[in-house]
C-alpha positions as CSV (number, residue, x, y, z in Angstrom):
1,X,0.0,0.0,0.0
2,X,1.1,3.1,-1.0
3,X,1.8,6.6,1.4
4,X,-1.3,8.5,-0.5
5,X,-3.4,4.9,-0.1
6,X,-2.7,5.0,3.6
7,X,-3.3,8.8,4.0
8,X,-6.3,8.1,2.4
9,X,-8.0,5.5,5.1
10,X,-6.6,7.7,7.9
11,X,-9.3,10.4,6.4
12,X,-12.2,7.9,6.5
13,X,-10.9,6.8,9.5
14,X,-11.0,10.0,11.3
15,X,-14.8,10.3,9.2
16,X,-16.1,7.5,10.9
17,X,-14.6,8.4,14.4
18,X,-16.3,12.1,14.3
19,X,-19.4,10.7,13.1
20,X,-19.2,8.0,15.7
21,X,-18.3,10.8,18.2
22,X,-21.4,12.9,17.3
23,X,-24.1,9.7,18.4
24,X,-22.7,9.5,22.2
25,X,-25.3,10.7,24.4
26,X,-22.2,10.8,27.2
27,X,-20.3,13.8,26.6
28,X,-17.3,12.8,28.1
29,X,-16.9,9.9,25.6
30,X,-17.9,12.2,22.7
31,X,-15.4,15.0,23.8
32,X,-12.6,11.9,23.8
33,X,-13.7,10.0,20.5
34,X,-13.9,13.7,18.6
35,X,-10.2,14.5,19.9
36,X,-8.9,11.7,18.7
37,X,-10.5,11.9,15.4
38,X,-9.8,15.4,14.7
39,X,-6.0,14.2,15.5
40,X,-6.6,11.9,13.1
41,X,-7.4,15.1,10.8
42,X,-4.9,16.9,11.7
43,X,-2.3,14.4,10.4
44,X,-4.3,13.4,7.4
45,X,-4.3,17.3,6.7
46,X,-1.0,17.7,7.1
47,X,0.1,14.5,5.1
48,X,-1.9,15.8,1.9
49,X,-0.7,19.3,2.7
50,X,-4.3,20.3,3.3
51,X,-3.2,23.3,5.6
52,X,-7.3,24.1,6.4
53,X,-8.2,21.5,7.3
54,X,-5.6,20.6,9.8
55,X,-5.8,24.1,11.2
56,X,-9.3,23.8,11.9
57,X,-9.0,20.1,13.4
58,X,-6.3,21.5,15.6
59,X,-8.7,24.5,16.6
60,X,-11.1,21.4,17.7
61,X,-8.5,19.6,19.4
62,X,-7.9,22.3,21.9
63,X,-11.3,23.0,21.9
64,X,-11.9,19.1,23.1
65,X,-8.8,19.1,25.5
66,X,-10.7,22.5,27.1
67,X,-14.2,20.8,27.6
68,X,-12.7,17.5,28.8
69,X,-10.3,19.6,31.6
70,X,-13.8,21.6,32.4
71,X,-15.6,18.4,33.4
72,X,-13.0,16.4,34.8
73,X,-12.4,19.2,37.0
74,X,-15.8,19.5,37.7
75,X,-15.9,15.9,38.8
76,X,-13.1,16.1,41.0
77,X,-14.7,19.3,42.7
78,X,-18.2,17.6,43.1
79,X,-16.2,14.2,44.0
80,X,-14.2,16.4,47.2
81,X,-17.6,18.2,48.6
């Protein structure tokens, strides 16, 4: 298999993930199955030189490491009271 092959099923890959990502009622599992799919997306981007789309996917990662801090730091606040 080829580089551009692989590159390729990294993209649906990271499809399916995201999608997969946006059916979990549990947020904390969609907030760590859309991470790792938009890392998927941010290599894929980078390894077809598709510079937009990684950018975005990165945006989301942060945004997804954020969130994820936000409840697990809510959890450990409700967890100490």
């Amino acid at each position: 298999m080829d580089s551009a092959m692989m590159w390729e099923w990294v993209g649906y890959l990271a499809s399916v993930v995201v999608a997969i990502s946006l059916m979990m009622s549990d947020i904390k599992k969609l907030r760590w199955l859309n991470l790792f799919g938009a890392m998927l997306f941010v290599a894929y981007g980078i390894a077809i030189q598709a510079y937009p789309v990684a950018a975005v996917n990165f945006f989301i990662v942060l945004i997804d490491i954020y969130y994820l801090v936000v409840i697990y730091r809510e959890q450990a606040a409700s967890a100490s009271d």
